[in-house]
PDB file of N, CA, C and O in Angstrom:
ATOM      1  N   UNK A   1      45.438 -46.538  79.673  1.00  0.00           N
ATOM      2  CA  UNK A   1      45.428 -45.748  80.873  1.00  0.00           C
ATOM      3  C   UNK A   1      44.577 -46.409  81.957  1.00  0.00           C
ATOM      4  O   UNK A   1      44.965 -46.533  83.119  1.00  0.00           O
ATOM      5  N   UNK A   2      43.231 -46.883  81.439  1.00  0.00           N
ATOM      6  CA  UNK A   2      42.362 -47.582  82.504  1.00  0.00           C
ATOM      7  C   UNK A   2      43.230 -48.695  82.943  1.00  0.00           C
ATOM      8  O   UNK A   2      42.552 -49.006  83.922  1.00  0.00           O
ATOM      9  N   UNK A   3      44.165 -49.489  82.962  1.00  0.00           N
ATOM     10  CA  UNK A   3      44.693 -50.584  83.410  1.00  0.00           C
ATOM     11  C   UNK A   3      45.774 -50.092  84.585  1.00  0.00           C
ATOM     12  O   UNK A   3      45.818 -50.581  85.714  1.00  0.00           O
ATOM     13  N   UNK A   4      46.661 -48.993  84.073  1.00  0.00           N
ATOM     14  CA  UNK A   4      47.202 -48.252  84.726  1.00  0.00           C
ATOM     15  C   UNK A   4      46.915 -47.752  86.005  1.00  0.00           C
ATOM     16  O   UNK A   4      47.595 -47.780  87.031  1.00  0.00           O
ATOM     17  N   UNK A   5      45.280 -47.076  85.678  1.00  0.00           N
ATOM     18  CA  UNK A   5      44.666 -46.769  87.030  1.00  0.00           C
ATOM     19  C   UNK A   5      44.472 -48.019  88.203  1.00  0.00           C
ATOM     20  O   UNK A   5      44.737 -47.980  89.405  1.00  0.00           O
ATOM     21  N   UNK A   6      43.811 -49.324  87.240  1.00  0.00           N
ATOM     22  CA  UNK A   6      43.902 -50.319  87.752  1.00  0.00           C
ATOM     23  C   UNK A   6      44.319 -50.610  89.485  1.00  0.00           C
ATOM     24  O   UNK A   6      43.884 -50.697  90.634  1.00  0.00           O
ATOM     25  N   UNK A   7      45.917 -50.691  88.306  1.00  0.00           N
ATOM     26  CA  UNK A   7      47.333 -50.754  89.415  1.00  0.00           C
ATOM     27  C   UNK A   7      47.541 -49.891  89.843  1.00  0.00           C
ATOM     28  O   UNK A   7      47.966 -50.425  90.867  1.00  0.00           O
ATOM     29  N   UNK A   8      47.666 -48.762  90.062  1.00  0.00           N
ATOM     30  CA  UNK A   8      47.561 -47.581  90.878  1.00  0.00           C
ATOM     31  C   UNK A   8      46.946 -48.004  92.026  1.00  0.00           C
ATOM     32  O   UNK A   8      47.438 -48.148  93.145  1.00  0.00           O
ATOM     33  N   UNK A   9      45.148 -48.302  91.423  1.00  0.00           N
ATOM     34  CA  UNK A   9      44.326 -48.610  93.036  1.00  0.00           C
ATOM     35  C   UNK A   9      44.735 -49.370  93.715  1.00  0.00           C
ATOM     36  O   UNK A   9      44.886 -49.137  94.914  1.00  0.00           O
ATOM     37  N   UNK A  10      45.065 -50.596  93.121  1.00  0.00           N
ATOM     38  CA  UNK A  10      45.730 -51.535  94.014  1.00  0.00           C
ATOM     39  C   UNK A  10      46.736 -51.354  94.682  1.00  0.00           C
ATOM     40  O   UNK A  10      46.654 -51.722  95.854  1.00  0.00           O
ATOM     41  N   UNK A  11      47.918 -50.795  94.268  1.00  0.00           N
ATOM     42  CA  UNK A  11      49.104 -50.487  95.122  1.00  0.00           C
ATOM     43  C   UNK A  11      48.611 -49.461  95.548  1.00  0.00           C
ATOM     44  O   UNK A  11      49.583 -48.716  95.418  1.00  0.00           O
ATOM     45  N   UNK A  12      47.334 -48.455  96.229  1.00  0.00           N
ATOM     46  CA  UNK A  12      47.014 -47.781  97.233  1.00  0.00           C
ATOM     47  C   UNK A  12      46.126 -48.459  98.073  1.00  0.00           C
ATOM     48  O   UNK A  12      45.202 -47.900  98.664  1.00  0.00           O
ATOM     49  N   UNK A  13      46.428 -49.848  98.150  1.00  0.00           N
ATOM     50  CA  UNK A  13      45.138 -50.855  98.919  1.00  0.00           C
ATOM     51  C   UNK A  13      44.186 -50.704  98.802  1.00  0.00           C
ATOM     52  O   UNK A  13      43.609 -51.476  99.567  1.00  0.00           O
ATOM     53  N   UNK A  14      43.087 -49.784  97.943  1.00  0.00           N
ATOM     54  CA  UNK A  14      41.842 -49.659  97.367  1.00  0.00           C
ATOM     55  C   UNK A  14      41.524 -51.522  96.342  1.00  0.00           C
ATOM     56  O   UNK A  14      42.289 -52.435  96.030  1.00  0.00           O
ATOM     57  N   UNK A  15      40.219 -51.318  96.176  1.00  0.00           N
ATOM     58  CA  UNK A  15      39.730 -52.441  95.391  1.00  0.00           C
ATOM     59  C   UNK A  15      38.820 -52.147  94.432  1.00  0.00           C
ATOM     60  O   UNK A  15      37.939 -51.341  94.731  1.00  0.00           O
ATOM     61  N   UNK A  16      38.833 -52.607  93.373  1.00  0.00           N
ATOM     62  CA  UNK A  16      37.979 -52.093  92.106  1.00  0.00           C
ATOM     63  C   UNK A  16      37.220 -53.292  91.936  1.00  0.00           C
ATOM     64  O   UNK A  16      37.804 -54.336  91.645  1.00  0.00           O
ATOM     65  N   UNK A  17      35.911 -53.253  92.095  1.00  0.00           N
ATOM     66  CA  UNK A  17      34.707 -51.940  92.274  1.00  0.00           C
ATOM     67  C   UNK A  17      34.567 -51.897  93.522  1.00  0.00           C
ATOM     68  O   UNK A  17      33.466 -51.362  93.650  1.00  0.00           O
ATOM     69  N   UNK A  18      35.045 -52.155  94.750  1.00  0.00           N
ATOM     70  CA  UNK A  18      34.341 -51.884  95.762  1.00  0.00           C
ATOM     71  C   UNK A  18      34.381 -51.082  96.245  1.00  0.00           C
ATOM     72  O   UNK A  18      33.356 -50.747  96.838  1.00  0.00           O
ATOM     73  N   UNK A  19      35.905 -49.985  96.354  1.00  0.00           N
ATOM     74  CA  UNK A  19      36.596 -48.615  96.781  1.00  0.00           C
ATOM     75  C   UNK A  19      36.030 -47.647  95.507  1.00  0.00           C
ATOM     76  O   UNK A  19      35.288 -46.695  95.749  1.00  0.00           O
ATOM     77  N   UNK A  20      36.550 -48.061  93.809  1.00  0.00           N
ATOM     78  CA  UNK A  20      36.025 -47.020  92.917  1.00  0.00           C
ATOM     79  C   UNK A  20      36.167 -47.948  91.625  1.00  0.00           C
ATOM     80  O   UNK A  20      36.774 -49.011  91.494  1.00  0.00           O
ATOM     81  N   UNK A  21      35.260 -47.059  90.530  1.00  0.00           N
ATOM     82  CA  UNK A  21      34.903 -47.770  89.604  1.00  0.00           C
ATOM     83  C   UNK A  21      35.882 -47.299  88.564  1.00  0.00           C
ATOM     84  O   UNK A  21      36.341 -46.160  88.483  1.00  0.00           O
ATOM     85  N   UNK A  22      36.049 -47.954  88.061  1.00  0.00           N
ATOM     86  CA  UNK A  22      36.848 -47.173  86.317  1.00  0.00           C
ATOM     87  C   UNK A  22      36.487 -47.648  85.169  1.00  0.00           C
ATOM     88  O   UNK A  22      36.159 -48.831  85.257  1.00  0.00           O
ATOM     89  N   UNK A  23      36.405 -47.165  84.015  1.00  0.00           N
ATOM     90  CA  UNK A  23      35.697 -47.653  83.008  1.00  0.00           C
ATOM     91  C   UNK A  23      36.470 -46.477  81.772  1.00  0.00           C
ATOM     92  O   UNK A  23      36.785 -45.314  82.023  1.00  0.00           O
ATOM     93  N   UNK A  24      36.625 -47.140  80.533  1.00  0.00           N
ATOM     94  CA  UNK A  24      37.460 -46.611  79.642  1.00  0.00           C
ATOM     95  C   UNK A  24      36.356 -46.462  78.471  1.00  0.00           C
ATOM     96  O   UNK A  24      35.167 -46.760  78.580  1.00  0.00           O
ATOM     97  N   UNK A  25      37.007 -45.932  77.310  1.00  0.00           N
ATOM     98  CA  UNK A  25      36.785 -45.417  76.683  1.00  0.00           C
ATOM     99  C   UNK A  25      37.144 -46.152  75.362  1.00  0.00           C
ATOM    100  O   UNK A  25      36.955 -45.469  74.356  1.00  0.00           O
ATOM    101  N   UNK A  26      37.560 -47.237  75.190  1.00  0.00           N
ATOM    102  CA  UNK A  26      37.982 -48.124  73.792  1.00  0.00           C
ATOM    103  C   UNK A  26      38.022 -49.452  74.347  1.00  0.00           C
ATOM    104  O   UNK A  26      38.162 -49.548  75.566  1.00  0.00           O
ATOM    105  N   UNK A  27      37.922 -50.473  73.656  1.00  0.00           N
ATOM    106  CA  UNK A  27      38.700 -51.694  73.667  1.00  0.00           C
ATOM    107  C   UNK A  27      40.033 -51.746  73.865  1.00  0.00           C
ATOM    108  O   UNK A  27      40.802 -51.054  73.198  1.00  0.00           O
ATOM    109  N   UNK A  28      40.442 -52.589  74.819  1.00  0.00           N
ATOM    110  CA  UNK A  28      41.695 -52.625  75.064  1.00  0.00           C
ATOM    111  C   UNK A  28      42.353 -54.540  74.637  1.00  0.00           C
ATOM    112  O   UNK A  28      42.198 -55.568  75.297  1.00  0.00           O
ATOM    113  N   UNK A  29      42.758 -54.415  73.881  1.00  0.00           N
ATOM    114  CA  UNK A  29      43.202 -55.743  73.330  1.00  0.00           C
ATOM    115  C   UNK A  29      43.329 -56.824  74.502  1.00  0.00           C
ATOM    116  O   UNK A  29      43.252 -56.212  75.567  1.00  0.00           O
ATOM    117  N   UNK A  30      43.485 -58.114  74.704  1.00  0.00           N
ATOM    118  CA  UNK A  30      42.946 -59.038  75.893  1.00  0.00           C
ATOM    119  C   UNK A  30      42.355 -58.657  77.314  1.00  0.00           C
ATOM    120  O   UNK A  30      42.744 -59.091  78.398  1.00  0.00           O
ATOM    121  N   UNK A  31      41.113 -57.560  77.025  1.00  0.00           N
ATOM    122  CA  UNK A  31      40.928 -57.012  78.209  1.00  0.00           C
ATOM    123  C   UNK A  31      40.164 -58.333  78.550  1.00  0.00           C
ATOM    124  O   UNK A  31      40.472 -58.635  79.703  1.00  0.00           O
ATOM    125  N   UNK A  32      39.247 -59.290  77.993  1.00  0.00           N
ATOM    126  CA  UNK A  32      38.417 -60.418  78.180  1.00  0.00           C
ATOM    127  C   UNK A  32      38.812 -61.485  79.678  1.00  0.00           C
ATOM    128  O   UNK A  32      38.083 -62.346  80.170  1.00  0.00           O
ATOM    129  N   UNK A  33      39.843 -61.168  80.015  1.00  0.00           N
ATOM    130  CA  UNK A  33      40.279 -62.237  80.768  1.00  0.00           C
ATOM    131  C   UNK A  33      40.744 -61.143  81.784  1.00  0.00           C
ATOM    132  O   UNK A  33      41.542 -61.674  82.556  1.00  0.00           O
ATOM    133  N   UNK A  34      40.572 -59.927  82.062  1.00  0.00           N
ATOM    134  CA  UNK A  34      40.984 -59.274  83.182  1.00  0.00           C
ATOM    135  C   UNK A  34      39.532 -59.407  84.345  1.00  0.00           C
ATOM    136  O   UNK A  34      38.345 -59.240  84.064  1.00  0.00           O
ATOM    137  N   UNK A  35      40.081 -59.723  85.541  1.00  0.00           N
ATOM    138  CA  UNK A  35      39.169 -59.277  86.454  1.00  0.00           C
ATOM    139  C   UNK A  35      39.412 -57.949  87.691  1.00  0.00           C
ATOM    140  O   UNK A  35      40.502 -57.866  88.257  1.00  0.00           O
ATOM    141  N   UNK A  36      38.611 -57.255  87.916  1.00  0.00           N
ATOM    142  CA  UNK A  36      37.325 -57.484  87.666  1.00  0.00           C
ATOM    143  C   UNK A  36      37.368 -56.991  86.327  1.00  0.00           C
ATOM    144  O   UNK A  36      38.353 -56.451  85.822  1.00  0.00           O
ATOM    145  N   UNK A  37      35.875 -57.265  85.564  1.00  0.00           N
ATOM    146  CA  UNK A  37      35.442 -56.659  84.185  1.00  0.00           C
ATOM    147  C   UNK A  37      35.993 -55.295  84.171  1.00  0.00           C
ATOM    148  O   UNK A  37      36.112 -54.736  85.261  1.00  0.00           O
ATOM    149  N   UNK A  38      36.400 -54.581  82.942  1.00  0.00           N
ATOM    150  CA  UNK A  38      36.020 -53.224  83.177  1.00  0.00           C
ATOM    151  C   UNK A  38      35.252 -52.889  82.609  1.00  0.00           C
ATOM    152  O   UNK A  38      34.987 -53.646  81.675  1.00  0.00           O
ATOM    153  N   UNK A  39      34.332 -51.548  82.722  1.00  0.00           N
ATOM    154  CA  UNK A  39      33.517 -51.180  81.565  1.00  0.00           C
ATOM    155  C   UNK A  39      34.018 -50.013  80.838  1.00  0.00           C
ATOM    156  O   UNK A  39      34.613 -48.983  81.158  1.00  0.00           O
ATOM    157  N   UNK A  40      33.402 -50.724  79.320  1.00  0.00           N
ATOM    158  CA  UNK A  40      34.214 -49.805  78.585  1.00  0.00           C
ATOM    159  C   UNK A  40      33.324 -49.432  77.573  1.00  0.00           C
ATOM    160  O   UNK A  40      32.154 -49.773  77.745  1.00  0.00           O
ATOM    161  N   UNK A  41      33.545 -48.939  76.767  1.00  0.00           N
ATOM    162  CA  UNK A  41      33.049 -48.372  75.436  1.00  0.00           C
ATOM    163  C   UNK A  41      33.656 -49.078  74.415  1.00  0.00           C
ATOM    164  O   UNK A  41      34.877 -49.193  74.511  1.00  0.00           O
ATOM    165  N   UNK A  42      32.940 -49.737  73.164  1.00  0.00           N
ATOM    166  CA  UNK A  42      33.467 -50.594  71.712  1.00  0.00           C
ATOM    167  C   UNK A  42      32.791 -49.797  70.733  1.00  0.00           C
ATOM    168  O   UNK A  42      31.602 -49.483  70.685  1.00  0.00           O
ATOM    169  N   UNK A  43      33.897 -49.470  69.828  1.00  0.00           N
ATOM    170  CA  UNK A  43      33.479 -48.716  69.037  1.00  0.00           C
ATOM    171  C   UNK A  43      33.179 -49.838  67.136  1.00  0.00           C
ATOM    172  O   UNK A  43      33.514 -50.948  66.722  1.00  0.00           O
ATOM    173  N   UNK A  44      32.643 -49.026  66.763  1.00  0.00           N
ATOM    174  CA  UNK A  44      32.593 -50.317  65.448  1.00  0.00           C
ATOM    175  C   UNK A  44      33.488 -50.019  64.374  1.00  0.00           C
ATOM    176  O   UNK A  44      33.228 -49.274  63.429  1.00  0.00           O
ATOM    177  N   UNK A  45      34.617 -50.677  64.579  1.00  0.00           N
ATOM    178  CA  UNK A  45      36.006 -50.127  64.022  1.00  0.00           C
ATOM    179  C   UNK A  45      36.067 -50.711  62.860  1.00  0.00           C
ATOM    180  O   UNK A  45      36.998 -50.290  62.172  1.00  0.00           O
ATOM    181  N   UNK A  46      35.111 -51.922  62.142  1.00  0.00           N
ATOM    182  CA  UNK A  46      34.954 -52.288  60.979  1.00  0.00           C
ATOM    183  C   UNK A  46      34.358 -51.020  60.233  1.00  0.00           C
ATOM    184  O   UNK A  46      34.886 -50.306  59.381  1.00  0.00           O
ATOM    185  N   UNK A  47      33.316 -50.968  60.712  1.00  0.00           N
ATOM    186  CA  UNK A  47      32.543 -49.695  59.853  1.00  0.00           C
ATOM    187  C   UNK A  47      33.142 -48.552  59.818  1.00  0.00           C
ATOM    188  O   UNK A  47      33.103 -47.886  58.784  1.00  0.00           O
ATOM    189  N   UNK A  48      33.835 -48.089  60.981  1.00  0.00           N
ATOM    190  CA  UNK A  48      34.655 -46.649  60.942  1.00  0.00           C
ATOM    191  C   UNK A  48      35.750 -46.924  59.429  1.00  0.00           C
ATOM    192  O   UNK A  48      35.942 -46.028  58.607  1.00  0.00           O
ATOM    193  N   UNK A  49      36.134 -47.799  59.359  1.00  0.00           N
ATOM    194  CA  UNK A  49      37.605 -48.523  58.040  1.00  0.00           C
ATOM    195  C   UNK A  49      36.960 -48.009  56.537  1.00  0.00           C
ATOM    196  O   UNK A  49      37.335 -47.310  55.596  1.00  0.00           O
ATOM    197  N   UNK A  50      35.779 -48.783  56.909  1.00  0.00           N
ATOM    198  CA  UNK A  50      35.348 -49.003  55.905  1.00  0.00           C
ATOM    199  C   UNK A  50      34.825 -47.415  55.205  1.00  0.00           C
ATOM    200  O   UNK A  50      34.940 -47.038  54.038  1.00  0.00           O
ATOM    201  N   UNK A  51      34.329 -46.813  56.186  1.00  0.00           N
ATOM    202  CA  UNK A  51      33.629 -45.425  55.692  1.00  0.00           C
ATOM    203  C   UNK A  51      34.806 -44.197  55.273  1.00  0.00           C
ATOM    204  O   UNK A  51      34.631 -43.251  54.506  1.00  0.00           O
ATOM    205  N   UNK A  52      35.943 -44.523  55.982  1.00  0.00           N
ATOM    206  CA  UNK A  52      37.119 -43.642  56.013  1.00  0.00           C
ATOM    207  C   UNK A  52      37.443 -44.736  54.518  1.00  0.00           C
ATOM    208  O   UNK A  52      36.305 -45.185  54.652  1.00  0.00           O
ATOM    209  N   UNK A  53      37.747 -45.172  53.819  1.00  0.00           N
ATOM    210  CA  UNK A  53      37.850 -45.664  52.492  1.00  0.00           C
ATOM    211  C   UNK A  53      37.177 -45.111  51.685  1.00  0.00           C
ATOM    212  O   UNK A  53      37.654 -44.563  50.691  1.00  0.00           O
ATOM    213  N   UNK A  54      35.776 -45.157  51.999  1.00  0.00           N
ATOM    214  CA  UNK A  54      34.931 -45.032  51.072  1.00  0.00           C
ATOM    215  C   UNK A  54      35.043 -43.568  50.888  1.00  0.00           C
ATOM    216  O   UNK A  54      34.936 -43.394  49.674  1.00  0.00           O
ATOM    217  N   UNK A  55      35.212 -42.369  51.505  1.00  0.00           N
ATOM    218  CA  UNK A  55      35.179 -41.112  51.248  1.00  0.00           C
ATOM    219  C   UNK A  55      36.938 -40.806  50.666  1.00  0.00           C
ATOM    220  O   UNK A  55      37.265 -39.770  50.086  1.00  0.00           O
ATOM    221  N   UNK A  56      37.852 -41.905  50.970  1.00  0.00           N
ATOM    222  CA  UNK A  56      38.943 -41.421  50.253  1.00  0.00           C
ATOM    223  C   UNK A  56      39.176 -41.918  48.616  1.00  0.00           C
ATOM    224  O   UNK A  56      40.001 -41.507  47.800  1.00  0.00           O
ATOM    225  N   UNK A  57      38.201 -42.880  48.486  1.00  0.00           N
ATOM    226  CA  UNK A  57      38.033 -43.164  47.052  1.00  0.00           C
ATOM    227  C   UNK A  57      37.177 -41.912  46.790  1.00  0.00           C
ATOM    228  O   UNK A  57      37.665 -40.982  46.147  1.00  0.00           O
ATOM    229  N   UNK A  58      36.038 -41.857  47.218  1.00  0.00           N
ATOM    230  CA  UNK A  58      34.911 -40.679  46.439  1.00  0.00           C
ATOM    231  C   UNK A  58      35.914 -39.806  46.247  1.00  0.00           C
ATOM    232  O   UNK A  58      36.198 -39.487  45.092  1.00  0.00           O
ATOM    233  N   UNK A  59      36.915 -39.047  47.795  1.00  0.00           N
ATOM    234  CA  UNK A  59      38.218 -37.688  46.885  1.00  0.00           C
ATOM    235  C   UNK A  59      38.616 -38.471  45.828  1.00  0.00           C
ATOM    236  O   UNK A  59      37.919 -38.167  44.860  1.00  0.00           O
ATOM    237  N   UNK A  60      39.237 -39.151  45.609  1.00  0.00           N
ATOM    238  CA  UNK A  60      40.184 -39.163  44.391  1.00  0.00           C
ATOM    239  C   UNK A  60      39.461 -39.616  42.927  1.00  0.00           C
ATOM    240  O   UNK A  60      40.113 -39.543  41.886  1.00  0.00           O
ATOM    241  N   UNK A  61      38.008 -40.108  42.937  1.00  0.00           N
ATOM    242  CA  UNK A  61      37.284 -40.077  41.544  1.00  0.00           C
ATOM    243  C   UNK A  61      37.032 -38.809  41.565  1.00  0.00           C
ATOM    244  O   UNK A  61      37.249 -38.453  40.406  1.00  0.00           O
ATOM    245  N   UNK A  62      36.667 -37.787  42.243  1.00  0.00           N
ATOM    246  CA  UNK A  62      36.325 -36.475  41.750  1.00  0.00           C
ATOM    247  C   UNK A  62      37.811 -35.652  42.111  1.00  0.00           C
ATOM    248  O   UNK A  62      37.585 -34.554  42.619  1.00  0.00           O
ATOM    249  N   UNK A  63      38.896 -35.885  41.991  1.00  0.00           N
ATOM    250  CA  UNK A  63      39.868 -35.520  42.125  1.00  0.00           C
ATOM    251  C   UNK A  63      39.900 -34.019  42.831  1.00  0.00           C
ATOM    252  O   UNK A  63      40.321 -32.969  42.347  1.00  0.00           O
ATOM    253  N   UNK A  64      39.509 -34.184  43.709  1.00  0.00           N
ATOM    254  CA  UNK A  64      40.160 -33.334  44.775  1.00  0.00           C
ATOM    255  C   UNK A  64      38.950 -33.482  46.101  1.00  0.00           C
ATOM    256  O   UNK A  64      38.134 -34.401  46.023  1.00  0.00           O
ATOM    257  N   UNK A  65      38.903 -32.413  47.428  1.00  0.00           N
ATOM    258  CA  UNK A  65      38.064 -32.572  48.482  1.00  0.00           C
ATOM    259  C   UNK A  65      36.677 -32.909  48.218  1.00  0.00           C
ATOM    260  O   UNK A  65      36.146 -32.556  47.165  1.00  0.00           O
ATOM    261  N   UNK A  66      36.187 -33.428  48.917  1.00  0.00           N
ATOM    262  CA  UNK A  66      34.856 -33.682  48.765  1.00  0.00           C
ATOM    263  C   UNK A  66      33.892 -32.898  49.496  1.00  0.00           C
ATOM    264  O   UNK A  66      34.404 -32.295  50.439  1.00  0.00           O
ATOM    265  N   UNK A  67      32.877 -32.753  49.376  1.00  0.00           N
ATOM    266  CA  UNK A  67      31.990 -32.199  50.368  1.00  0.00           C
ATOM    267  C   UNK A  67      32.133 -32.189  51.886  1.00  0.00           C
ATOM    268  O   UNK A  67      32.206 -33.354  52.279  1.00  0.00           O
ATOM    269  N   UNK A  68      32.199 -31.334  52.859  1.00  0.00           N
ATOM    270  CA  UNK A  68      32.695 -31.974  54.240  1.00  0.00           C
ATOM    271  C   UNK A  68      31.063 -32.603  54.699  1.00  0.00           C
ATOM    272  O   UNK A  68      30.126 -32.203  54.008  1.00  0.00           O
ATOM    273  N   UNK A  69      30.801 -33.436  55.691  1.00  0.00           N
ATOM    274  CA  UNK A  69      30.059 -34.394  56.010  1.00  0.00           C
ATOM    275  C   UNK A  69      30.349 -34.486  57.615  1.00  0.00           C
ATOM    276  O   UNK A  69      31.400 -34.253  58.211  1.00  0.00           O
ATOM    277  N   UNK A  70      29.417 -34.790  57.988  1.00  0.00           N
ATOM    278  CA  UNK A  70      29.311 -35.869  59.564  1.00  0.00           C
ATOM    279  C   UNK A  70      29.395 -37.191  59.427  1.00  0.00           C
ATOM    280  O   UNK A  70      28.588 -37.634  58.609  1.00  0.00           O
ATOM    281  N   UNK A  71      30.004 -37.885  59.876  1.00  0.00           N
ATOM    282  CA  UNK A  71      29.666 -39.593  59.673  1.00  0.00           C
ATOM    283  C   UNK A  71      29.788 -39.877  61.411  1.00  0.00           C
ATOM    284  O   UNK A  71      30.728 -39.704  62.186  1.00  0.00           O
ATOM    285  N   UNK A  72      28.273 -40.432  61.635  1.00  0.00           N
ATOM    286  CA  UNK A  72      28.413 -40.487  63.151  1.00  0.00           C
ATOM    287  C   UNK A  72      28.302 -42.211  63.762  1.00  0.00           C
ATOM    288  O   UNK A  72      27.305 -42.916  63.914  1.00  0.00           O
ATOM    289  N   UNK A  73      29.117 -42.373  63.903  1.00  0.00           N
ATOM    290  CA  UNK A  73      29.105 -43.737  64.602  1.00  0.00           C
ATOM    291  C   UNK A  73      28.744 -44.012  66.151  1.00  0.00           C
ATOM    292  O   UNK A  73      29.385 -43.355  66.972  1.00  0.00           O
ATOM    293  N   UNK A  74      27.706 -44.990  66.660  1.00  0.00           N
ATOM    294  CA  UNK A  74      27.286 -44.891  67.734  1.00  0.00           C
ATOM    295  C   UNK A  74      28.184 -46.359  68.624  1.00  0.00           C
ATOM    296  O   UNK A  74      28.159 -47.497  68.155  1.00  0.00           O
ATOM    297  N   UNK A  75      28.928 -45.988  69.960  1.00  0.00           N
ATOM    298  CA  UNK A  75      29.587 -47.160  69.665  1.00  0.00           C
ATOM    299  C   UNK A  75      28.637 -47.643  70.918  1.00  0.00           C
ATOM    300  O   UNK A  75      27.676 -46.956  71.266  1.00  0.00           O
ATOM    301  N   UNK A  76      28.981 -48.875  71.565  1.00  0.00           N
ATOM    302  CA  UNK A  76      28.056 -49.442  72.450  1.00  0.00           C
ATOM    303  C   UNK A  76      28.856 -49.731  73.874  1.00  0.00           C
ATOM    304  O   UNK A  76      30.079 -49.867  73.892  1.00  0.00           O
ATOM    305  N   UNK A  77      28.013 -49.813  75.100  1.00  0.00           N
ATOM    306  CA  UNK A  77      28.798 -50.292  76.266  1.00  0.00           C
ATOM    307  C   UNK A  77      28.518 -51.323  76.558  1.00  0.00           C
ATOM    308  O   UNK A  77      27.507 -51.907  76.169  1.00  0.00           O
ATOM    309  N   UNK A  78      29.554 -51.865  77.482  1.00  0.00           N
ATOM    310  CA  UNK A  78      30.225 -53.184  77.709  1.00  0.00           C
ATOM    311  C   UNK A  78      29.946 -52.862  79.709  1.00  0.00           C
ATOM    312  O   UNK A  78      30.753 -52.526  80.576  1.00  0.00           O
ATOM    313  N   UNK A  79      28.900 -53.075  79.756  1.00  0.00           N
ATOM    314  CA  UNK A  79      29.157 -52.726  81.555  1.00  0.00           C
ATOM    315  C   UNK A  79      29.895 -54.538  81.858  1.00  0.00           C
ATOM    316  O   UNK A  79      29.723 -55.665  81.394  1.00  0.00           O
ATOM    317  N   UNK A  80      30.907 -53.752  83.105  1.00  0.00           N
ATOM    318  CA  UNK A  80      31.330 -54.556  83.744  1.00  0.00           C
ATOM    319  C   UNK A  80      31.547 -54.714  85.009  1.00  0.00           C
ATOM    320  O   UNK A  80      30.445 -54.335  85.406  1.00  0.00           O
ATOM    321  N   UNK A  81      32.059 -54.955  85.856  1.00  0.00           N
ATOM    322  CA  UNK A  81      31.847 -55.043  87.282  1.00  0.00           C
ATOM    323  C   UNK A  81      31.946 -53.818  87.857  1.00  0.00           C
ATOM    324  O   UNK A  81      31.795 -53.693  89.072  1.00  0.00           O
TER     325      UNK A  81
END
């Protein structure tokens, strides 16, 4: 969606960042080479894998639901232009 907006601003002759800022909410696969930067939010999608495994093995050795839980992942920002 943030890329979208992007182009939106542009085809309203606005300029990003100088008219308005936008900044998303995930990684967006080859965002690295877009200018300007955007800023975004990266979440730690190794560890999220890994923890969503690990509680679907714990269900199925104790064969059935498990305790419900919080698992809180803190993800980090990426400021960009």
């Amino acid at each position: 969606m943030a890329l979208g907006v992007m182009r939106a601003v542009a085809d309203l002759g606005l300029r990003c960042p100088g008219d308005i800022s936008i900044a998303s909410t995930d990684t967006i696969p080859g965002i690295g080479g877009l200018r300007p930067r955007l800023t975004r939010t990266e979440h730690p999608l190794v560890d999220m894998t890994n923890e969503a495994v690990r509680l679907l093995v714990d269900q199925i050795r104790r064969g059935g639901p498990a305790e419900p839980r919080n698992v809180v992942f803190q993800p980090s920002l990426v400021v960009g232009d």
